[in-house]
PQR file with spaces between the fields and no chain letter, atoms N, CA, C, O and H, PARSE charges and radii, in Angstrom:
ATOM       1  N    UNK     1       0.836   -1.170    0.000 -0.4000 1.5000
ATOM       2  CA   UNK     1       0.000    0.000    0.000 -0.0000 2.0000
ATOM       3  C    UNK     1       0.887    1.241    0.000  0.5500 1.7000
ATOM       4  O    UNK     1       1.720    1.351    0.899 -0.5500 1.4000
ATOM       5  N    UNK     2       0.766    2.269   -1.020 -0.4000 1.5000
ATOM       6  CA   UNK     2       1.306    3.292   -1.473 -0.0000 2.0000
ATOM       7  C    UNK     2       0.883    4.533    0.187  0.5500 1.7000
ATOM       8  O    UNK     2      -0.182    4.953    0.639 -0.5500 1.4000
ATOM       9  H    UNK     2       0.089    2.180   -1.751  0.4000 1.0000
ATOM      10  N    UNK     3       2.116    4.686    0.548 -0.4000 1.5000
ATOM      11  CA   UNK     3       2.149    5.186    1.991 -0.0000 2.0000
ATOM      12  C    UNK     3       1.922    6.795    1.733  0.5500 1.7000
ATOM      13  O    UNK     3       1.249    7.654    2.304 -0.5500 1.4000
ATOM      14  H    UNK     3       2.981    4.345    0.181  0.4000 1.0000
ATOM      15  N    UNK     4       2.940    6.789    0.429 -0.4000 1.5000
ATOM      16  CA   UNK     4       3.353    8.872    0.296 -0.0000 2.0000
ATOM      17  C    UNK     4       3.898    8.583   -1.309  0.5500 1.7000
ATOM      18  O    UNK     4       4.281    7.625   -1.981 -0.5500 1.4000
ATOM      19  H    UNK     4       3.487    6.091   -0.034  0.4000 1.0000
ATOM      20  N    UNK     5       3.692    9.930   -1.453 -0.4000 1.5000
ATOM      21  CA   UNK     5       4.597    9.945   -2.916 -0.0000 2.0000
ATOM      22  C    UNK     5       5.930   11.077   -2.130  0.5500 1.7000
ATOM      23  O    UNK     5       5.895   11.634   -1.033 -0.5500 1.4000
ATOM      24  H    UNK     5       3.381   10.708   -0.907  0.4000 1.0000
ATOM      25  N    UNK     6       7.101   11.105   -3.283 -0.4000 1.5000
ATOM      26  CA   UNK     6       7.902   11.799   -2.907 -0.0000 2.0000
ATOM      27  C    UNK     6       8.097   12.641   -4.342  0.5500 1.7000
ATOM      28  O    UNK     6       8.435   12.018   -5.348 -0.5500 1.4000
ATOM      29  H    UNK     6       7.130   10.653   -4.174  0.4000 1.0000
ATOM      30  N    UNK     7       7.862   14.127   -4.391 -0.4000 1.5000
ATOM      31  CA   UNK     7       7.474   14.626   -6.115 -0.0000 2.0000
ATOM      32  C    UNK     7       8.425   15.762   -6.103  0.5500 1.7000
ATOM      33  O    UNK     7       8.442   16.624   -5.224 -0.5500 1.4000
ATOM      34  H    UNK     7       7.588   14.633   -3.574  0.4000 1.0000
ATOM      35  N    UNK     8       9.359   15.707   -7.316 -0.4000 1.5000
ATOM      36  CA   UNK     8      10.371   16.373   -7.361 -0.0000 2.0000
ATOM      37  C    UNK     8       9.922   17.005   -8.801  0.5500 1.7000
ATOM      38  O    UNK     8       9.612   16.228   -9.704 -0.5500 1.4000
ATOM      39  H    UNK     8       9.345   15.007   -8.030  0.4000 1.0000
ATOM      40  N    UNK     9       9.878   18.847   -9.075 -0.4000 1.5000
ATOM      41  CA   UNK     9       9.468   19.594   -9.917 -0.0000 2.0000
ATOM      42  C    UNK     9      10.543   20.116  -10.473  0.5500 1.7000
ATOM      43  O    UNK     9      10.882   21.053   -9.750 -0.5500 1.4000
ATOM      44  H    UNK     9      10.129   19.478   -8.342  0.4000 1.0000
ATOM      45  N    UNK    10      11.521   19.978  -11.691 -0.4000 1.5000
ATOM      46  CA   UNK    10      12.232   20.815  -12.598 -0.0000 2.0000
ATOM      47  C    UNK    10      11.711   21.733  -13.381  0.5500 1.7000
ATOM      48  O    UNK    10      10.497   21.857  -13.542 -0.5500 1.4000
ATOM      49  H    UNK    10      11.245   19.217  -12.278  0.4000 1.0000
ATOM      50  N    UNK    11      12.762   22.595  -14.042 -0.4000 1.5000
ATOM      51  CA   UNK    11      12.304   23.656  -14.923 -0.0000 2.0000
ATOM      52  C    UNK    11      12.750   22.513  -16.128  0.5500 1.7000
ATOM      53  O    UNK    11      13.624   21.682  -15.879 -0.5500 1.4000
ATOM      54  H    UNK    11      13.748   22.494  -13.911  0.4000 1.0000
ATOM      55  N    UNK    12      12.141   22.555  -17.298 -0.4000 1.5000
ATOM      56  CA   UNK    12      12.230   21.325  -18.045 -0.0000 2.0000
ATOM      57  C    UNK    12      12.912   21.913  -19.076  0.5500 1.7000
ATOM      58  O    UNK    12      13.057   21.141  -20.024 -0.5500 1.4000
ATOM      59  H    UNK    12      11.431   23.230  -17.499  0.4000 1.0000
ATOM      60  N    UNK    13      13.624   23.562  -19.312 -0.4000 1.5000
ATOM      61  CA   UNK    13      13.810   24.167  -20.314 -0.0000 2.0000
ATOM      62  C    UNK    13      15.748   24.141  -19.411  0.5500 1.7000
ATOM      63  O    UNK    13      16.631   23.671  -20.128 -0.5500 1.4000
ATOM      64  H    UNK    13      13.506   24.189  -18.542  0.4000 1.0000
ATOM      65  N    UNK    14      16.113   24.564  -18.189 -0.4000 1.5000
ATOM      66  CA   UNK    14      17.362   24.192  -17.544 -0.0000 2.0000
ATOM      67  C    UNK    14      17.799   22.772  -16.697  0.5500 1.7000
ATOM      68  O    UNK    14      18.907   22.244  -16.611 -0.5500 1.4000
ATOM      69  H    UNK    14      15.396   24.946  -17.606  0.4000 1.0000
ATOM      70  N    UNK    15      16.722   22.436  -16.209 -0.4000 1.5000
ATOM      71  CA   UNK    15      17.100   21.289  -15.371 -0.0000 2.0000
ATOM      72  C    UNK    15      17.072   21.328  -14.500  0.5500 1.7000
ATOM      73  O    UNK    15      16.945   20.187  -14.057 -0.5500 1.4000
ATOM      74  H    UNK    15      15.821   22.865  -16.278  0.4000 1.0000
ATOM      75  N    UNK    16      17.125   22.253  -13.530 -0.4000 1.5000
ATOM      76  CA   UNK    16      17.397   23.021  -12.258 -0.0000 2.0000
ATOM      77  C    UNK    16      15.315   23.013  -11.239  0.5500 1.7000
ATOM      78  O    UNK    16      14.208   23.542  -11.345 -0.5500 1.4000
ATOM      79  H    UNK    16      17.228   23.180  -13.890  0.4000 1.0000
ATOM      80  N    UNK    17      16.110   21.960  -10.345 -0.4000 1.5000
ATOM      81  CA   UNK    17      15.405   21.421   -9.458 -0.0000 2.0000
ATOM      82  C    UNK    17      14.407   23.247   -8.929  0.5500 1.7000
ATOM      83  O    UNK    17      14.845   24.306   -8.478 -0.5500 1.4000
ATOM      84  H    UNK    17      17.009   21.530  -10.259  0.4000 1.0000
ATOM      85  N    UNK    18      13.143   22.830   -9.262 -0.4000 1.5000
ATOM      86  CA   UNK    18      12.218   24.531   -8.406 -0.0000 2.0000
ATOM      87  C    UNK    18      10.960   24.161   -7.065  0.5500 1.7000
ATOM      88  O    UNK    18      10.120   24.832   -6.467 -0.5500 1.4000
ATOM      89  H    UNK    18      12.788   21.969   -9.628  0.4000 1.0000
ATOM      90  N    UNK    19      11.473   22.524   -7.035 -0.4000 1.5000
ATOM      91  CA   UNK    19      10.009   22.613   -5.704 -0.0000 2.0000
ATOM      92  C    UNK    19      10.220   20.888   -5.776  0.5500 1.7000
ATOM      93  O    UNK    19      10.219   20.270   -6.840 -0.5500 1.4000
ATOM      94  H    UNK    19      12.156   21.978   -7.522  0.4000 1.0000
ATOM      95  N    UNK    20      10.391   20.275   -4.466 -0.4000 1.5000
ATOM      96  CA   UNK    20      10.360   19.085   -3.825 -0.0000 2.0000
ATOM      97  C    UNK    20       9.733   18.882   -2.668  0.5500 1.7000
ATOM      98  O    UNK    20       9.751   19.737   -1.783 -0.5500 1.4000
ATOM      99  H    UNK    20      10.392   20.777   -3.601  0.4000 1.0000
ATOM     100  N    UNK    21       8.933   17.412   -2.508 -0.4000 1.5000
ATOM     101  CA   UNK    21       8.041   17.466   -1.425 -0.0000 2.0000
ATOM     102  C    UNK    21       7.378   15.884   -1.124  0.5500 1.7000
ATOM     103  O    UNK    21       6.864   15.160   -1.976 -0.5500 1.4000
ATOM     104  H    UNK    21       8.918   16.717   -3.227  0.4000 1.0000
ATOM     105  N    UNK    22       7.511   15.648    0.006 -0.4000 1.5000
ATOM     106  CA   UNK    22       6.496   14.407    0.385 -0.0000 2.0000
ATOM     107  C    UNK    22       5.001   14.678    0.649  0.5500 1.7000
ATOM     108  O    UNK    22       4.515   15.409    1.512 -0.5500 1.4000
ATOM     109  H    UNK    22       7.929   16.237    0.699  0.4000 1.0000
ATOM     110  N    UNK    23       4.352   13.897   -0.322 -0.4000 1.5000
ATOM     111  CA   UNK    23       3.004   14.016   -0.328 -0.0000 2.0000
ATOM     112  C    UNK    23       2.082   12.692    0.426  0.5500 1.7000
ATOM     113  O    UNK    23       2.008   11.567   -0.067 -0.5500 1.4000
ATOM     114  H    UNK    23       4.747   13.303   -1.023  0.4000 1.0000
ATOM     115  N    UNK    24       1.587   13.008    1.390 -0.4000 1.5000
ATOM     116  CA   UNK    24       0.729   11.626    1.778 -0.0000 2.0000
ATOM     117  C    UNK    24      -0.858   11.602    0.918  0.5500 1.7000
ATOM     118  O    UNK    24      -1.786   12.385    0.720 -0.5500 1.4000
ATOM     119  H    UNK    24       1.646   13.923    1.791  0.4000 1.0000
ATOM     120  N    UNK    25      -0.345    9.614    0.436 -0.4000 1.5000
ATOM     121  CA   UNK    25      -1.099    9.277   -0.046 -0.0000 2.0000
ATOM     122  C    UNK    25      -2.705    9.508    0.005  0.5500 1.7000
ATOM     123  O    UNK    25      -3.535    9.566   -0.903 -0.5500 1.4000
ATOM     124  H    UNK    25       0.409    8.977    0.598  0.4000 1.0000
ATOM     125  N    UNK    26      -2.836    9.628    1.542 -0.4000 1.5000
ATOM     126  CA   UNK    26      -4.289   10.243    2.046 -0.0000 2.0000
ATOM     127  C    UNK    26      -5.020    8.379    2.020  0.5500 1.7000
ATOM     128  O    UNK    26      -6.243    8.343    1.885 -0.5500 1.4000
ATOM     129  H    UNK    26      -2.162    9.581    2.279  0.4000 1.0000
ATOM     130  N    UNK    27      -4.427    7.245    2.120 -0.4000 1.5000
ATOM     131  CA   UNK    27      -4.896    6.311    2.128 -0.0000 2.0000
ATOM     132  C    UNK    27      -5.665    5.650    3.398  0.5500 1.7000
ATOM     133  O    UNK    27      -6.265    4.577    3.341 -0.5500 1.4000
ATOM     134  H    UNK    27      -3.433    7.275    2.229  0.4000 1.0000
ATOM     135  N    UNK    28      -5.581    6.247    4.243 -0.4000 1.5000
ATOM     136  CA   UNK    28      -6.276    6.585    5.336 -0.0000 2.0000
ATOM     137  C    UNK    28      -7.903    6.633    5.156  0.5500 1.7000
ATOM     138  O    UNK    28      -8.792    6.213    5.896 -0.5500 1.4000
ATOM     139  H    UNK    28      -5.093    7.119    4.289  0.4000 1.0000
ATOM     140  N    UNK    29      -7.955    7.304    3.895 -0.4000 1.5000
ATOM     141  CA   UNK    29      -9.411    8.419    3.350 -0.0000 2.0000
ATOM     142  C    UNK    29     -10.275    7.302    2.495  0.5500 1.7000
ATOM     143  O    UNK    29      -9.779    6.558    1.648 -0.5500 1.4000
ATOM     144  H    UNK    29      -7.233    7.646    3.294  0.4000 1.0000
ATOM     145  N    UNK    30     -11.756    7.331    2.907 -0.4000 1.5000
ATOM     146  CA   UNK    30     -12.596    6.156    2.443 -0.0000 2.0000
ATOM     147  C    UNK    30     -13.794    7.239    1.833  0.5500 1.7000
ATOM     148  O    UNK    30     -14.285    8.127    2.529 -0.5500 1.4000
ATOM     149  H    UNK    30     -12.159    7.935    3.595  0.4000 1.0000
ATOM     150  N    UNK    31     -14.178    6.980    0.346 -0.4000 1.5000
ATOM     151  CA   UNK    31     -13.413    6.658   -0.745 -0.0000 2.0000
ATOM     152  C    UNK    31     -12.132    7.512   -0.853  0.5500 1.7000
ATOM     153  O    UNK    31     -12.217    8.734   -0.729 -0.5500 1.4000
ATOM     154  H    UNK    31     -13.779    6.259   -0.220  0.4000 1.0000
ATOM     155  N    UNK    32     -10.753    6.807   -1.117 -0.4000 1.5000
ATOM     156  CA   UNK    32      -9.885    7.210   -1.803 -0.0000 2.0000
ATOM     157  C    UNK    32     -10.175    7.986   -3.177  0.5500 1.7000
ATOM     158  O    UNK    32     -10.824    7.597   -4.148 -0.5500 1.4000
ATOM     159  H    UNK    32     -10.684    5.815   -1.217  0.4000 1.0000
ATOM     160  N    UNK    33      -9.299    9.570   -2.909 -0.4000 1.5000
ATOM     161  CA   UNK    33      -9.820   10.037   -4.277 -0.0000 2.0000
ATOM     162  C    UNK    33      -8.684    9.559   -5.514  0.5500 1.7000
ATOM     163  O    UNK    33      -7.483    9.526   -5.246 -0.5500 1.4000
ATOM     164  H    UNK    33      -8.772    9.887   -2.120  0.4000 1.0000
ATOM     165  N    UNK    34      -9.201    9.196   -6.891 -0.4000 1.5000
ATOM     166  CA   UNK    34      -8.234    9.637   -7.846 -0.0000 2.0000
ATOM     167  C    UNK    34      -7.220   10.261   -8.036  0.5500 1.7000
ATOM     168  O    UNK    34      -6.242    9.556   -8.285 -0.5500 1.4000
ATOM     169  H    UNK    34     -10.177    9.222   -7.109  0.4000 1.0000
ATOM     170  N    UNK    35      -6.988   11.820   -8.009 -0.4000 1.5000
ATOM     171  CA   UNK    35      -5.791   12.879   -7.781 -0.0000 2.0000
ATOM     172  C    UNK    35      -5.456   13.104   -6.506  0.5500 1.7000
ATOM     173  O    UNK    35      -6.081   12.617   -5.564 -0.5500 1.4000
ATOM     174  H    UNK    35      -7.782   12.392   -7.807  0.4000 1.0000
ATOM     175  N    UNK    36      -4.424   13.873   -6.384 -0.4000 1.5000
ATOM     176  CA   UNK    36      -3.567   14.297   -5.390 -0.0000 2.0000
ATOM     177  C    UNK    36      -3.510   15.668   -5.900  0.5500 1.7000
ATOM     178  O    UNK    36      -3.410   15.654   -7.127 -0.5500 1.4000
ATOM     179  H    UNK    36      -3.916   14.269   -7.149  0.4000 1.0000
ATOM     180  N    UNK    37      -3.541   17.032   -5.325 -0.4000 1.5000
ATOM     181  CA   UNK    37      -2.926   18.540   -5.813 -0.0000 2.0000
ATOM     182  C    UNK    37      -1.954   18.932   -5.068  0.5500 1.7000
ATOM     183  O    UNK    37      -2.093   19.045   -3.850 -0.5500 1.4000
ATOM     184  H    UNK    37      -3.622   17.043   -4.328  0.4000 1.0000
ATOM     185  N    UNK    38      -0.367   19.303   -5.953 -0.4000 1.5000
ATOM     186  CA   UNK    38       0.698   19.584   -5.412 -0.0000 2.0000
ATOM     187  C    UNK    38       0.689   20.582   -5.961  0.5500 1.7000
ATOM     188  O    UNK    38       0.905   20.538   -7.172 -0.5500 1.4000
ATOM     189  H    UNK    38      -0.254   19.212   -6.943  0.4000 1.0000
ATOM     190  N    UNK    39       0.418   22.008   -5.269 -0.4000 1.5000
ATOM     191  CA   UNK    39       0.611   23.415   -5.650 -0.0000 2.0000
ATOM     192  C    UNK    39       1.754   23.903   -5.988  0.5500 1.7000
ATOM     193  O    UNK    39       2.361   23.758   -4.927 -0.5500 1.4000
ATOM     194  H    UNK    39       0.243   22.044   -4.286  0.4000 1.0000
ATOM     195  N    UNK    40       2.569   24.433   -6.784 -0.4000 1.5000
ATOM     196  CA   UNK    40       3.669   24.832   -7.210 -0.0000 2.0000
ATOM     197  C    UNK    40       4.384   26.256   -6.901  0.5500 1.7000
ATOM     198  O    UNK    40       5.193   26.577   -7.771 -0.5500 1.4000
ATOM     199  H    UNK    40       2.076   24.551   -7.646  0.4000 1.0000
ATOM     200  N    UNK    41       4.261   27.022   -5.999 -0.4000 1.5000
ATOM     201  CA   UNK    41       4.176   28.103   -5.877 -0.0000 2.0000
ATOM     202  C    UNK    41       4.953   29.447   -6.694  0.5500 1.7000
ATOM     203  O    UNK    41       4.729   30.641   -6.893 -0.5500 1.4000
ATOM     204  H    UNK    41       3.604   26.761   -5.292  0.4000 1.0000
ATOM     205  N    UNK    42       6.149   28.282   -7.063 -0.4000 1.5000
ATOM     206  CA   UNK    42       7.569   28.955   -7.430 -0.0000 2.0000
ATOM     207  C    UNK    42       7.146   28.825   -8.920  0.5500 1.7000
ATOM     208  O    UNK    42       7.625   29.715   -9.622 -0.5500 1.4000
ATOM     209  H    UNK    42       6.331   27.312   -6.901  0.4000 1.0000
ATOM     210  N    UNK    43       6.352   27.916   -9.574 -0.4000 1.5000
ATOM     211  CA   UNK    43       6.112   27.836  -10.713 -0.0000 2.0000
ATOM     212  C    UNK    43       5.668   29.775  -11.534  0.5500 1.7000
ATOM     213  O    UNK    43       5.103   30.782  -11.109 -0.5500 1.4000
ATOM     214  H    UNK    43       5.962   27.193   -9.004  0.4000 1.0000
ATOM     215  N    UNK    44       6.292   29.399  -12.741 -0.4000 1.5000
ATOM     216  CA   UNK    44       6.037   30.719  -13.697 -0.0000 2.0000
ATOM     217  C    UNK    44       5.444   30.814  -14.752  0.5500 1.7000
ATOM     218  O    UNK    44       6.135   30.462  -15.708 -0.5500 1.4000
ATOM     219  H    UNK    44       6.752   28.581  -13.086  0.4000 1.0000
ATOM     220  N    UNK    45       3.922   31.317  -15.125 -0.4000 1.5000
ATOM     221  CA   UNK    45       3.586   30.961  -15.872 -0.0000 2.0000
ATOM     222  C    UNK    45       3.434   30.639  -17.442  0.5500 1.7000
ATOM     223  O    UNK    45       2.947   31.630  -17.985 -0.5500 1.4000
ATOM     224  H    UNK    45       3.361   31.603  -14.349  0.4000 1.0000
ATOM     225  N    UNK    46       3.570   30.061  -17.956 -0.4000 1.5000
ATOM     226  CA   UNK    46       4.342   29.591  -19.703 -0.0000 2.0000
ATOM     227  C    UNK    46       5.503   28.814  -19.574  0.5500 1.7000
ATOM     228  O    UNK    46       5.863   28.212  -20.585 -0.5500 1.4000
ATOM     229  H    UNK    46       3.966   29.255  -17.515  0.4000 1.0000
ATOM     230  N    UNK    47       6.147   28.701  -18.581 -0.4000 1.5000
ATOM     231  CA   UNK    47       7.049   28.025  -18.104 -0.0000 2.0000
ATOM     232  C    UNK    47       7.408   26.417  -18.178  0.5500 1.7000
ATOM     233  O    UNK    47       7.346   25.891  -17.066 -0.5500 1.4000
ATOM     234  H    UNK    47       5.855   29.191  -17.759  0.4000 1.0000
ATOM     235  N    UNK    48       7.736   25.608  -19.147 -0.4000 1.5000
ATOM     236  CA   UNK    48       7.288   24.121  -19.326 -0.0000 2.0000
ATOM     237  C    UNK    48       7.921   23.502  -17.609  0.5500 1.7000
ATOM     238  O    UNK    48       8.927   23.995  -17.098 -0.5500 1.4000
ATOM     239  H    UNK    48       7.786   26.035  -20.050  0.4000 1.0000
ATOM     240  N    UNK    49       7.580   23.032  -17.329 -0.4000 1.5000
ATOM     241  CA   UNK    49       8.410   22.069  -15.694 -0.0000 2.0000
ATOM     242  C    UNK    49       7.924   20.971  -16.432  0.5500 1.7000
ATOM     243  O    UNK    49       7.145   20.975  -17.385 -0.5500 1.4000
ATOM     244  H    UNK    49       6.764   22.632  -17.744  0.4000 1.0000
ATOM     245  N    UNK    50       8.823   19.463  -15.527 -0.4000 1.5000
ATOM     246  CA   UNK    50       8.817   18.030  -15.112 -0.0000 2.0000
ATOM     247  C    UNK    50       8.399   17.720  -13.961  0.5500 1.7000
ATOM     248  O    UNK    50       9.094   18.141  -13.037 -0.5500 1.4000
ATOM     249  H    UNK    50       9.455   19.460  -14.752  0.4000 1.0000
ATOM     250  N    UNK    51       7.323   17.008  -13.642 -0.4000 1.5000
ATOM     251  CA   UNK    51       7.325   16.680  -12.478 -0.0000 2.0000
ATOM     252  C    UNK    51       7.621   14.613  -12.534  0.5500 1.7000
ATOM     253  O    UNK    51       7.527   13.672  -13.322 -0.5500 1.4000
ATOM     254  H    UNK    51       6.759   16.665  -14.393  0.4000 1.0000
ATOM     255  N    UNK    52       8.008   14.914  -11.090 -0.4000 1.5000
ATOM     256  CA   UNK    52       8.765   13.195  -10.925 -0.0000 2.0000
ATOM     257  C    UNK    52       8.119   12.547  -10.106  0.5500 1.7000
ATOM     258  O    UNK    52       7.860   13.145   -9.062 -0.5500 1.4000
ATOM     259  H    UNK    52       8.084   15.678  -10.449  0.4000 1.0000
ATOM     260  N    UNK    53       7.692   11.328  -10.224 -0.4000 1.5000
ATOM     261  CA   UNK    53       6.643   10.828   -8.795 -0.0000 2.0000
ATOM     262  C    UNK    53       7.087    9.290   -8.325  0.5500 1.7000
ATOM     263  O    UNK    53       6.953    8.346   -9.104 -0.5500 1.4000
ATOM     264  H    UNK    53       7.903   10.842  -11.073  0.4000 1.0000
ATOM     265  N    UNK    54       7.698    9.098   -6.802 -0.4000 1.5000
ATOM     266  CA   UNK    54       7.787    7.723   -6.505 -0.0000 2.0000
ATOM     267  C    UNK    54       7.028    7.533   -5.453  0.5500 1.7000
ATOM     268  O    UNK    54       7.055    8.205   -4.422 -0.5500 1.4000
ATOM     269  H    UNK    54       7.807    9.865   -6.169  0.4000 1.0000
ATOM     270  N    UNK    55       6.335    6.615   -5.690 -0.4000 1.5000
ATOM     271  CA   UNK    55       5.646    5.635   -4.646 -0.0000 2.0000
ATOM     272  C    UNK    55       6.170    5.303   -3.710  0.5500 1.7000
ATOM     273  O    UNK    55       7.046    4.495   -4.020 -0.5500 1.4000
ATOM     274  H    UNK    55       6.314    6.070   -6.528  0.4000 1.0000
ATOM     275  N    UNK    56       6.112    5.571   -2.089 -0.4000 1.5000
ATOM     276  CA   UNK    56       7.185    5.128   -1.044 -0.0000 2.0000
ATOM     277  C    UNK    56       5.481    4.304   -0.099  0.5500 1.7000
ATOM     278  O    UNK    56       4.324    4.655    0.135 -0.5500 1.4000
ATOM     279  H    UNK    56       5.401    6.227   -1.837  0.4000 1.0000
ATOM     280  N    UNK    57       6.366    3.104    0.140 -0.4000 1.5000
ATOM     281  CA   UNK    57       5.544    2.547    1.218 -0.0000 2.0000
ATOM     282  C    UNK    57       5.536    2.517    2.516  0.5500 1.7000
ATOM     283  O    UNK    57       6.464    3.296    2.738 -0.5500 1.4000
ATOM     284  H    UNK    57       7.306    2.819   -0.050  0.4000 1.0000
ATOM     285  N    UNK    58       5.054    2.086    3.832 -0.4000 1.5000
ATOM     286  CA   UNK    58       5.574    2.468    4.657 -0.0000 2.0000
ATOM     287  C    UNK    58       7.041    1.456    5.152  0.5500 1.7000
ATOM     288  O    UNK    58       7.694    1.916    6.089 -0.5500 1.4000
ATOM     289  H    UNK    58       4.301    1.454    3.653  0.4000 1.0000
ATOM     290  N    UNK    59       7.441    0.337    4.626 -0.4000 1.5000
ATOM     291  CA   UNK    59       8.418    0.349    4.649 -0.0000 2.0000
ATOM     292  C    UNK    59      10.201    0.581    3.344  0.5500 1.7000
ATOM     293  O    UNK    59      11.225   -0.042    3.066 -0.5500 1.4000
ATOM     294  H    UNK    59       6.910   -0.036    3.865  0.4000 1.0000
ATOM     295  N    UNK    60       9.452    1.980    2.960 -0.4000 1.5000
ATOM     296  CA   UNK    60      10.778    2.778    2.921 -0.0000 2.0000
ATOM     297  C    UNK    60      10.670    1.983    1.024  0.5500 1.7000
ATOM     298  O    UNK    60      11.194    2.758    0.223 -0.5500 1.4000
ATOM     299  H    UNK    60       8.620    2.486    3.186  0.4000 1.0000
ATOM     300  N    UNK    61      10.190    0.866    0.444 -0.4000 1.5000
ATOM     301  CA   UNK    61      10.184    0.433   -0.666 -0.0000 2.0000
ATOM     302  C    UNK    61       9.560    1.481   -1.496  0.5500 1.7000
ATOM     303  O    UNK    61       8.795    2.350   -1.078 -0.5500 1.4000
ATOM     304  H    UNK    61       9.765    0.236    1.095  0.4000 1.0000
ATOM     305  N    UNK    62      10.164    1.233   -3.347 -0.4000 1.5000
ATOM     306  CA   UNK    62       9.971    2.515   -3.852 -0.0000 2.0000
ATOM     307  C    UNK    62       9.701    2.105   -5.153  0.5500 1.7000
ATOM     308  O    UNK    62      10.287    1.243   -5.808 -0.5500 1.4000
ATOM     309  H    UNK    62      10.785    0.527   -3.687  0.4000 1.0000
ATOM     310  N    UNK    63       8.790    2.779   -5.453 -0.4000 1.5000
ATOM     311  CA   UNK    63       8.148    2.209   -6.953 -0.0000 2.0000
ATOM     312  C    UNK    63       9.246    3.027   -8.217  0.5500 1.7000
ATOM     313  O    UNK    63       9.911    4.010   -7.891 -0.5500 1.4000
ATOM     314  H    UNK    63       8.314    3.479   -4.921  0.4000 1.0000
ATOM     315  N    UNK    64       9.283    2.588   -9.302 -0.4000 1.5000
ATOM     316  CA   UNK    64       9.539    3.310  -10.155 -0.0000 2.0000
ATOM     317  C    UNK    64       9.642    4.539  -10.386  0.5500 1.7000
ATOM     318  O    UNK    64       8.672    5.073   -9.849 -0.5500 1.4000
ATOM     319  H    UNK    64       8.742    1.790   -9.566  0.4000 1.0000
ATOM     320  N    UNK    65      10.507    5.572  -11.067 -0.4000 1.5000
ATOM     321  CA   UNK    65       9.746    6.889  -11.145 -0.0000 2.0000
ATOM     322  C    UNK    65       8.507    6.920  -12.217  0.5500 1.7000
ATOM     323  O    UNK    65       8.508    6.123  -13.155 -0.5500 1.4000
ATOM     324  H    UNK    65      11.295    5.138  -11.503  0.4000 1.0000
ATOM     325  N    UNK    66       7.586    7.748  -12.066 -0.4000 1.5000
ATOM     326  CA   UNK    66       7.087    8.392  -13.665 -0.0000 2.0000
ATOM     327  C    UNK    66       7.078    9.566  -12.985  0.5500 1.7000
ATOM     328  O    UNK    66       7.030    9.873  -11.794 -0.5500 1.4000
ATOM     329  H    UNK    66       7.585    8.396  -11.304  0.4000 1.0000
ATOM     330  N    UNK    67       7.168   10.477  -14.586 -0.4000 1.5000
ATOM     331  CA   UNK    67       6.763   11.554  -14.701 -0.0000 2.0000
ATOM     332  C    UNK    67       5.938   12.343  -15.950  0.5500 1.7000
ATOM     333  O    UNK    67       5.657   11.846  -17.041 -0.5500 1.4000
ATOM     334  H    UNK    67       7.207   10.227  -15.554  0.4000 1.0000
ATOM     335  N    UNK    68       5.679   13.492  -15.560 -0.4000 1.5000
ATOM     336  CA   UNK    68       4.596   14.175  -16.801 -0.0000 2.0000
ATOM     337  C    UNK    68       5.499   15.663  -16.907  0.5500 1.7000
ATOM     338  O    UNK    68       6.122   16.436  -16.179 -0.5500 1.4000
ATOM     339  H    UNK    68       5.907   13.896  -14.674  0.4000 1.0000
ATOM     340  N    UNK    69       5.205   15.528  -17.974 -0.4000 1.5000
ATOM     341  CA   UNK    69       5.703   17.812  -18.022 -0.0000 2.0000
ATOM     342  C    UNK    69       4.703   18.366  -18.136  0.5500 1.7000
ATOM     343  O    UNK    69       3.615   17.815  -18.305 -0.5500 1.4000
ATOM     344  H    UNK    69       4.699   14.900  -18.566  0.4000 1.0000
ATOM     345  N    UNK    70       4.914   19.602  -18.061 -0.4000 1.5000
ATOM     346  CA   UNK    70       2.934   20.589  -17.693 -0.0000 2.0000
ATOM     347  C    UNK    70       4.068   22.034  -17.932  0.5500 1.7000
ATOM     348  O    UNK    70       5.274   22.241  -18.064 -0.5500 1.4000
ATOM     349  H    UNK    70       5.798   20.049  -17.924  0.4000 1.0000
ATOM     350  N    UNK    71       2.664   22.868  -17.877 -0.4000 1.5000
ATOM     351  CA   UNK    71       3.143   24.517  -18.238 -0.0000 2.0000
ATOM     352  C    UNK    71       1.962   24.732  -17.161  0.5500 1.7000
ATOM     353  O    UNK    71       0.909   24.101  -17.078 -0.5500 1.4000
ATOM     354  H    UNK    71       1.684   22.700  -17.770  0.4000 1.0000
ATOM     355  N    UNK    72       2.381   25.695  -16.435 -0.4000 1.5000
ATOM     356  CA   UNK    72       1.506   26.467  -15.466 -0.0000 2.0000
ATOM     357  C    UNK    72       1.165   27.229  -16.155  0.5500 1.7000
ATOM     358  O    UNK    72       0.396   28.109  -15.770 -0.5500 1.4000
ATOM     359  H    UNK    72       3.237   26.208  -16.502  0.4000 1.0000
């Protein structure tokens, strides 16, 4: 059972890491929703970013990365 994600946000145009963060899964929560919202604050808008997402369980095991790119 997926405990937290751990989501790491680049600028996708330098590379250069702009916002990292542990997110709980919220698996606790009955119904479980679909999404998760990780606000970006530092994000600029037109700006392409990467975001990176691993699955951490509660013992410390770690899924794959994926990721998506997005423009705020």
């Amino acid at each position: 059972m997926v405990h937290r994600y751990d989501v790491t946000v680049t600028d996708a145009a330098t590379g250069a890491q702009v916002f990292s963060t542990k997110v709980s899964s919220e698996y606790h929560f009955m119904p479980r929703t679909n999404t998760l919202a990780v606000p970006v604050a530092s994000a600029v808008a037109g700006r392409p970013y990467t975001a990176e997402f691993t699955a951490v369980d509660a013992n410390g095991n770690t899924s794959p990365v994926a990721s998506t790119t997005f423009t705020k």
